[in-house]
Biopython code that builds the backbone (N, CA, C, O; Angstrom):
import numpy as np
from Bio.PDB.StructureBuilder import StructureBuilder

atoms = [
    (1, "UNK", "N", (0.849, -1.176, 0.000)),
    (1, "UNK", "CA", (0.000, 0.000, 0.000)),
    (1, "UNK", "C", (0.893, 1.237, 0.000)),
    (1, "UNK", "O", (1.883, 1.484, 0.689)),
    (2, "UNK", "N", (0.380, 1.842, -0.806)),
    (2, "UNK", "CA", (1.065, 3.427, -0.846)),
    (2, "UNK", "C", (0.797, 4.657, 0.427)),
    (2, "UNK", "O", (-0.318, 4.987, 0.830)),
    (3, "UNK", "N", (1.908, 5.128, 0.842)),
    (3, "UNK", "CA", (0.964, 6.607, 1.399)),
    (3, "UNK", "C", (1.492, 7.770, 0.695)),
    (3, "UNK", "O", (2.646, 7.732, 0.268)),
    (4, "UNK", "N", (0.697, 8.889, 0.519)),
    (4, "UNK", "CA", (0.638, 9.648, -0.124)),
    (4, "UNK", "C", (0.305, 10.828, 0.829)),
    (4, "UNK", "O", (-0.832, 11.077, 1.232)),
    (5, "UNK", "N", (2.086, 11.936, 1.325)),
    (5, "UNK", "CA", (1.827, 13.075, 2.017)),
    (5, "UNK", "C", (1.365, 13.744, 0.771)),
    (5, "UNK", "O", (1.654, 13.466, -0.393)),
    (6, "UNK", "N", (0.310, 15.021, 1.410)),
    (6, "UNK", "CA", (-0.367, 15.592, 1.024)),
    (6, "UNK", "C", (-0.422, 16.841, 1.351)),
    (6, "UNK", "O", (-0.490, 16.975, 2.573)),
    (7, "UNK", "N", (-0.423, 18.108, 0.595)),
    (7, "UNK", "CA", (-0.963, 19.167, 1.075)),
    (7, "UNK", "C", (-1.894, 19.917, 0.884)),
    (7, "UNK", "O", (-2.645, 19.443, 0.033)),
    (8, "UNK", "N", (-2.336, 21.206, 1.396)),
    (8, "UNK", "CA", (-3.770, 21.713, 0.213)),
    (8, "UNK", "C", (-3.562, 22.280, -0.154)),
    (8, "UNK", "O", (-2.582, 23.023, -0.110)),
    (9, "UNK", "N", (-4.468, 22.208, -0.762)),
    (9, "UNK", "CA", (-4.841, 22.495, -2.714)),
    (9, "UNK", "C", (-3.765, 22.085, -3.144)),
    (9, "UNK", "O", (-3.264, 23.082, -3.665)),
    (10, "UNK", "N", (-2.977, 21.127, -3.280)),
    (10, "UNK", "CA", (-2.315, 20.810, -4.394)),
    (10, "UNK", "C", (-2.725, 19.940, -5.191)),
    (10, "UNK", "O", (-3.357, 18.945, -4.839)),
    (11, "UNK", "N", (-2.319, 20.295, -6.693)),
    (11, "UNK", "CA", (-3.154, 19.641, -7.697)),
    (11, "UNK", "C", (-2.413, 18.325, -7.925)),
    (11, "UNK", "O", (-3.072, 17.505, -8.563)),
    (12, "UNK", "N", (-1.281, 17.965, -7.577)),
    (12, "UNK", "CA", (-0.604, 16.911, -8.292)),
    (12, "UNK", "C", (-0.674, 16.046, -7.395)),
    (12, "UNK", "O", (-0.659, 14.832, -7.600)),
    (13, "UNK", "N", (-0.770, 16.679, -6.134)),
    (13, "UNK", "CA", (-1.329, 15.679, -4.854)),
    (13, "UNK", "C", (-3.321, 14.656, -5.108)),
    (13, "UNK", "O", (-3.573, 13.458, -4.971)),
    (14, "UNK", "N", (-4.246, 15.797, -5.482)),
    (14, "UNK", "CA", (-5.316, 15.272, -6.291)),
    (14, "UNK", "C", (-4.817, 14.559, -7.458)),
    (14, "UNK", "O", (-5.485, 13.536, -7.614)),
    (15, "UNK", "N", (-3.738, 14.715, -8.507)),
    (15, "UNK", "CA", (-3.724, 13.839, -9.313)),
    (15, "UNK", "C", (-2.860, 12.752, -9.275)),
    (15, "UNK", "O", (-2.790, 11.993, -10.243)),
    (16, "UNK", "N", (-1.903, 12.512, -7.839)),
    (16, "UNK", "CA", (-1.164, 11.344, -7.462)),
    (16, "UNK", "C", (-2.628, 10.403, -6.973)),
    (16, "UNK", "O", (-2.932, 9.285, -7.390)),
    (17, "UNK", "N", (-3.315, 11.172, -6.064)),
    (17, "UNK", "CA", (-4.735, 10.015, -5.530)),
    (17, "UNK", "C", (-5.815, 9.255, -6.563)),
    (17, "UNK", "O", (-6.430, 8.194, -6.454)),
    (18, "UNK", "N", (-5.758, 10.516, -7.862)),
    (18, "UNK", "CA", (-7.191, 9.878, -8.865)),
    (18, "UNK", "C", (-6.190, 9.105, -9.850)),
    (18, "UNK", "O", (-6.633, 8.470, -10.808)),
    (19, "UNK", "N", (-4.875, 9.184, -9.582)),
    (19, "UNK", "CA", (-3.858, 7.967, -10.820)),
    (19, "UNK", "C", (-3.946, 6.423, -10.201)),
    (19, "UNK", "O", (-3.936, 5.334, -10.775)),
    (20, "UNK", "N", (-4.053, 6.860, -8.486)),
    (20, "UNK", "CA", (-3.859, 5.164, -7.721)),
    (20, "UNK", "C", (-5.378, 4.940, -7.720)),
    (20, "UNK", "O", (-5.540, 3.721, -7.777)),
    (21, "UNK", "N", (-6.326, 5.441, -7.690)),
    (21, "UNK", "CA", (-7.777, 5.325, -7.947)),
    (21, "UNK", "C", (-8.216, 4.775, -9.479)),
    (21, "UNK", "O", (-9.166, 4.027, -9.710)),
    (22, "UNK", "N", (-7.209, 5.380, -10.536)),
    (22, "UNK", "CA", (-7.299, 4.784, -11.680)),
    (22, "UNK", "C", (-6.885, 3.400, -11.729)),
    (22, "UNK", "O", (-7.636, 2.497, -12.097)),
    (23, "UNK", "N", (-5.741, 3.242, -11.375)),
    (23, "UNK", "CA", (-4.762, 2.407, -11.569)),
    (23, "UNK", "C", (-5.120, 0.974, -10.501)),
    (23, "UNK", "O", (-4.532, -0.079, -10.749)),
    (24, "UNK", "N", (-6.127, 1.045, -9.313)),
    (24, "UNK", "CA", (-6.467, 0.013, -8.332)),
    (24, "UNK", "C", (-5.587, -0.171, -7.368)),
    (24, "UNK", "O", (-5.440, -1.166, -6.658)),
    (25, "UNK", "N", (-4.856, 1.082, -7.368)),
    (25, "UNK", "CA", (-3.739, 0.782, -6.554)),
    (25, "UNK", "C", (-4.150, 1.654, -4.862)),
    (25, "UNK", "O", (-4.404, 2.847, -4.695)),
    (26, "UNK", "N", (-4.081, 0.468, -3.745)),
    (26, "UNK", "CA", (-4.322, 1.190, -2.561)),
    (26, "UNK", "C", (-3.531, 2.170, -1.992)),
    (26, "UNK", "O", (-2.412, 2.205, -2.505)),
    (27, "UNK", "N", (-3.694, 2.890, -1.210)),
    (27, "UNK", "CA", (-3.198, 4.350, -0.995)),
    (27, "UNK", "C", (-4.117, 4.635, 0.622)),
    (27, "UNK", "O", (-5.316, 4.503, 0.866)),
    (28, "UNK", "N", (-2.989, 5.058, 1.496)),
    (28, "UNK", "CA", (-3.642, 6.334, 2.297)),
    (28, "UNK", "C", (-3.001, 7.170, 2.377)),
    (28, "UNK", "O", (-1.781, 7.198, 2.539)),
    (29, "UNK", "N", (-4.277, 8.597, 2.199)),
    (29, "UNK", "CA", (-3.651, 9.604, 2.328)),
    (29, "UNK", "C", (-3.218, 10.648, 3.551)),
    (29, "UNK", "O", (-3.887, 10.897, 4.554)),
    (30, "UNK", "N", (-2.280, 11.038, 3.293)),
    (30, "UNK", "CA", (-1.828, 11.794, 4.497)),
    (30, "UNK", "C", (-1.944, 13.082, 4.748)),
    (30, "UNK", "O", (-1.775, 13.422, 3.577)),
    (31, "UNK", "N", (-2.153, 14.493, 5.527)),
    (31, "UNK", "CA", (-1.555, 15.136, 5.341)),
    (31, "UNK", "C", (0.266, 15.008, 5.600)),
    (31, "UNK", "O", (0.758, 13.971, 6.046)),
    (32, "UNK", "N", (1.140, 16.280, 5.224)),
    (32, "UNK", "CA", (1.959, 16.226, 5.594)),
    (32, "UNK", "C", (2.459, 17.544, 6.991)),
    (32, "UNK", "O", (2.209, 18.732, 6.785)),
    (33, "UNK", "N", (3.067, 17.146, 8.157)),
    (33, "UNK", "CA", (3.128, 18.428, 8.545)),
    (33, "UNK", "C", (4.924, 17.887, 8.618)),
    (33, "UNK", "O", (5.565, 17.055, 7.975)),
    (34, "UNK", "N", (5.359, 19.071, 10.016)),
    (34, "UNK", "CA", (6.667, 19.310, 10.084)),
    (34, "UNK", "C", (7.332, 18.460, 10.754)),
    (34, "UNK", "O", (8.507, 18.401, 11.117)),
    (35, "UNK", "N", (6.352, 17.746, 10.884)),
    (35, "UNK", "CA", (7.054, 16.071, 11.960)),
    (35, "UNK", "C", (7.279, 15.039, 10.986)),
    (35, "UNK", "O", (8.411, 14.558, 10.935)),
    (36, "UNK", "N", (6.476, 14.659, 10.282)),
    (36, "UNK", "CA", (6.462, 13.791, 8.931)),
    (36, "UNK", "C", (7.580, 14.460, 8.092)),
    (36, "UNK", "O", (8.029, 13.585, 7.352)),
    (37, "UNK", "N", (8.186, 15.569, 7.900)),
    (37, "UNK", "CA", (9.268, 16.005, 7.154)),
    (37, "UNK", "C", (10.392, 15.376, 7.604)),
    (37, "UNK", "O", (11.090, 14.558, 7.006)),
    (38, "UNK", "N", (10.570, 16.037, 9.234)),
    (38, "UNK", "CA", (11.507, 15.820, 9.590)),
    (38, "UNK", "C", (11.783, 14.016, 9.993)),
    (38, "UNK", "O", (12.757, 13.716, 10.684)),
    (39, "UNK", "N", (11.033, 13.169, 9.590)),
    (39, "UNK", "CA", (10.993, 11.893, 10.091)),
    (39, "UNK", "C", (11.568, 11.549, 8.290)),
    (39, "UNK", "O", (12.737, 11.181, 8.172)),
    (40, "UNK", "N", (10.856, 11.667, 7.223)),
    (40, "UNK", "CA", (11.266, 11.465, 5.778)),
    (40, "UNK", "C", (13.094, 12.308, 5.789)),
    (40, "UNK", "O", (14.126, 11.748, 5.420)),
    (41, "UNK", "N", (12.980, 13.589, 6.271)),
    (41, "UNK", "CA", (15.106, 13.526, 6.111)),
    (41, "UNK", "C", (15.872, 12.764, 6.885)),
    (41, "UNK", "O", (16.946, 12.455, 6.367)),
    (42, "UNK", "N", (15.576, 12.167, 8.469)),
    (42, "UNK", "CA", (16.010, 11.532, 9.232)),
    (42, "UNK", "C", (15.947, 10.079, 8.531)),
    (42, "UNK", "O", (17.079, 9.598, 8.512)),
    (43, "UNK", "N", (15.143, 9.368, 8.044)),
    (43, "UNK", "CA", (15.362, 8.027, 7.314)),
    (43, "UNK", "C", (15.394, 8.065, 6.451)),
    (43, "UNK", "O", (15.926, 7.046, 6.011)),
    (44, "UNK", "N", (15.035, 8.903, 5.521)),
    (44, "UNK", "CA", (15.594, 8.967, 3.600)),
    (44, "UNK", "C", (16.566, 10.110, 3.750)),
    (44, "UNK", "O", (16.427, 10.680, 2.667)),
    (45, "UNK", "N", (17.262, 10.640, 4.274)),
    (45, "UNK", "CA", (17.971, 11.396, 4.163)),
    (45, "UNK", "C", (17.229, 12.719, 2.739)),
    (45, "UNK", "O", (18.129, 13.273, 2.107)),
    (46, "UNK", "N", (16.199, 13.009, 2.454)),
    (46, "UNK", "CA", (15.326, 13.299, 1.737)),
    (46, "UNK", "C", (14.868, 14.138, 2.382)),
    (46, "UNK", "O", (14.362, 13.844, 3.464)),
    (47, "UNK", "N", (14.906, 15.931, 1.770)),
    (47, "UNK", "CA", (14.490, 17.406, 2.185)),
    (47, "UNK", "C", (12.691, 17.794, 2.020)),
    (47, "UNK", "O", (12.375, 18.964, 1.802)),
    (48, "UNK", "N", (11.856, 16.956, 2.119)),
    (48, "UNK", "CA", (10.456, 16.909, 1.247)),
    (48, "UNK", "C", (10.529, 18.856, 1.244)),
    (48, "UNK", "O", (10.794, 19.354, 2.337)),
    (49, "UNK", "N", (10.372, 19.519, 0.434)),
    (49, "UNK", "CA", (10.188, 20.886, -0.030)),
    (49, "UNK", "C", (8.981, 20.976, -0.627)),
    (49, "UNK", "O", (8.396, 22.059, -0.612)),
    (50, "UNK", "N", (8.249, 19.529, -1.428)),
    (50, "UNK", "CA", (7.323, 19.828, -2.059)),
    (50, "UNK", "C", (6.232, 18.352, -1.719)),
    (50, "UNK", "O", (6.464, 17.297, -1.129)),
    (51, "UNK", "N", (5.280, 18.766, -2.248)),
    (51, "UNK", "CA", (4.305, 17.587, -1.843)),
    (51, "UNK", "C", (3.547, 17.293, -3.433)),
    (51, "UNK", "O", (3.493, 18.197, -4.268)),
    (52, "UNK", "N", (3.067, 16.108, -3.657)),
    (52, "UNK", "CA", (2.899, 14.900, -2.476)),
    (52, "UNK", "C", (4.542, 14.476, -2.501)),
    (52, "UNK", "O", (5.426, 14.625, -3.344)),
    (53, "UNK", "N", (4.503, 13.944, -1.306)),
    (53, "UNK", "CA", (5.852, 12.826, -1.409)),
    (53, "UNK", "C", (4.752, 11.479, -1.001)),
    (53, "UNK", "O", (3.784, 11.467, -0.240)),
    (54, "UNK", "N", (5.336, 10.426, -1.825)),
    (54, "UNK", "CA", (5.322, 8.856, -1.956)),
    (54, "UNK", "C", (5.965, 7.835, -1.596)),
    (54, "UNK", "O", (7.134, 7.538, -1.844)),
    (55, "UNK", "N", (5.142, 7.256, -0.964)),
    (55, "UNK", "CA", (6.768, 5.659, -0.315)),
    (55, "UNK", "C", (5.440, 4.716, -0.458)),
    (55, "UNK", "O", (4.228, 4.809, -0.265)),
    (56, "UNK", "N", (6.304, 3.839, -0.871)),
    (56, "UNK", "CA", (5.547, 2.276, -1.113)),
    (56, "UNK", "C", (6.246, 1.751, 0.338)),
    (56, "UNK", "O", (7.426, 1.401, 0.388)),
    (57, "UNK", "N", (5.552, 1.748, 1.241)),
    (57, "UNK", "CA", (5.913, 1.109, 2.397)),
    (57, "UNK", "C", (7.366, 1.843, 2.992)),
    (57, "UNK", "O", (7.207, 2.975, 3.450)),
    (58, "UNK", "N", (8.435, 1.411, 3.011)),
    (58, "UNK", "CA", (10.027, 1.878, 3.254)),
    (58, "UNK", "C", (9.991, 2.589, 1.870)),
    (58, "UNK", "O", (9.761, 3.780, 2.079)),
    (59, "UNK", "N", (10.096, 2.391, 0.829)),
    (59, "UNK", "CA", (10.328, 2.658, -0.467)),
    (59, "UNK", "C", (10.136, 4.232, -0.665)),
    (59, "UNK", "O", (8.995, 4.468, -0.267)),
    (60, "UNK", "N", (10.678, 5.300, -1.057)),
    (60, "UNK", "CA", (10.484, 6.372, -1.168)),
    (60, "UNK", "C", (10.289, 6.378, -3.176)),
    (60, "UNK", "O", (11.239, 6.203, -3.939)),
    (61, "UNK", "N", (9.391, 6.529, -3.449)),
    (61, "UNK", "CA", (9.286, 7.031, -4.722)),
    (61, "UNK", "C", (9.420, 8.272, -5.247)),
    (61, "UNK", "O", (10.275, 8.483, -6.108)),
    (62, "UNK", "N", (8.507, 9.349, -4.748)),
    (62, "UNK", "CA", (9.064, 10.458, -4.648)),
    (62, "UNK", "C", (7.272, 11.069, -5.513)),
    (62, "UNK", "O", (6.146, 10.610, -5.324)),
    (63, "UNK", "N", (7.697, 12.154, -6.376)),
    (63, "UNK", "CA", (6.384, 12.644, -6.583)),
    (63, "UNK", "C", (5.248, 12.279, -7.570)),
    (63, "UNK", "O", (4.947, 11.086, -7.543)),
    (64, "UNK", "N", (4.402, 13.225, -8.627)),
    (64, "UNK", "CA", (3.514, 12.171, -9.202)),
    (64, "UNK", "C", (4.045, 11.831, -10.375)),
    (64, "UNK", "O", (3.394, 11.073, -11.094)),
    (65, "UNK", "N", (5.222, 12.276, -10.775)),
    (65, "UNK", "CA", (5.935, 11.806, -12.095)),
    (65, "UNK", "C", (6.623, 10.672, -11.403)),
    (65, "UNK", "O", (6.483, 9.488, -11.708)),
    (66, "UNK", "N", (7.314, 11.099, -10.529)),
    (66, "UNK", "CA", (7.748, 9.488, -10.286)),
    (66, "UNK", "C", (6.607, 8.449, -9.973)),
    (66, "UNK", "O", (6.811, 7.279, -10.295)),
    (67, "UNK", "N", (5.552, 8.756, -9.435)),
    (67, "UNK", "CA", (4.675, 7.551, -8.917)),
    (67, "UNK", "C", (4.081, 7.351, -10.178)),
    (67, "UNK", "O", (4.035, 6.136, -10.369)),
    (68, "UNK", "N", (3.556, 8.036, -11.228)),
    (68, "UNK", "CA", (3.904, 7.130, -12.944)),
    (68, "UNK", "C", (4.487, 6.677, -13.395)),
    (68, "UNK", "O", (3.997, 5.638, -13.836)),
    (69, "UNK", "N", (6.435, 6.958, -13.868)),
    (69, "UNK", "CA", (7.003, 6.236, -14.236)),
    (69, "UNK", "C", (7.581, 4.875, -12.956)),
    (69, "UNK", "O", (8.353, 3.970, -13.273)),
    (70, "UNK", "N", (7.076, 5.023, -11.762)),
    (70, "UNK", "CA", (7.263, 3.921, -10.737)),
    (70, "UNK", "C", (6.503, 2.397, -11.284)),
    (70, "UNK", "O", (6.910, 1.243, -11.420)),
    (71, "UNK", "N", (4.971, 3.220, -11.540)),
    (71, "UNK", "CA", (4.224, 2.208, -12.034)),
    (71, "UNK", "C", (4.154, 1.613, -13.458)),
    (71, "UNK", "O", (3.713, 0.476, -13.625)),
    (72, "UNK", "N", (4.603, 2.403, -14.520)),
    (72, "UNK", "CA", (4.987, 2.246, -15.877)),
    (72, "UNK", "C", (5.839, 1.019, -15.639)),
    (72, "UNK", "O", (5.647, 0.055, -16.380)),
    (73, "UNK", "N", (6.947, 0.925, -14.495)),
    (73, "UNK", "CA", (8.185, -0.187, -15.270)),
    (73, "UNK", "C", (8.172, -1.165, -14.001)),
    (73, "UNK", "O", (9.155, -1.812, -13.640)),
    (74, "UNK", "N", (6.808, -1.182, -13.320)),
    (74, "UNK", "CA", (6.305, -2.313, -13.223)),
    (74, "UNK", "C", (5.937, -3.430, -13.421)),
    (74, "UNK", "O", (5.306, -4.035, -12.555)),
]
sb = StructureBuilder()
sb.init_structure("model")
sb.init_model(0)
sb.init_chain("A")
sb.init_seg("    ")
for serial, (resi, resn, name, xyz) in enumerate(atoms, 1):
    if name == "N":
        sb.init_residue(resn, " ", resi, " ")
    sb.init_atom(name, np.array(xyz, "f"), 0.0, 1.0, " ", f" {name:<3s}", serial, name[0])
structure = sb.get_structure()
């Protein structure tokens, strides 16, 4: 299962959720605040600056271009 930090109004964050909604792929969504940042640089060594950020479980994918070409070469 995917989670998917989130912020508002972001559009690519709505279009990371209606791609895993397309696609049958499970997902919860998150917001993101400043604890969830600092927990994503402390174990991915990873600055989140922008949202959504994506992890397949441990897996950091990253945003909604990556969570397409993630699932493309599947």
């Amino acid at each position: 299962m995917l989670t998917i930090y989130t912020g508002e109004d972001c559009i690519f964050c709505e279009k990371a959720i209606q791609f895993c909604k397309d696609q049958n792929i499970k997902y919860a969504d998150m917001p993101i605040t400043e604890y969830v940042k600092a927990i994503i640089k402390f174990e991915h060594s990873i600055e989140a600056k922008t949202v959504p950020q994506i992890f397949n479980g441990e897996e950091y994918i990253g945003g909604y271009t990556d969570l397409v070409a993630w699932v493309e070469k599947s």
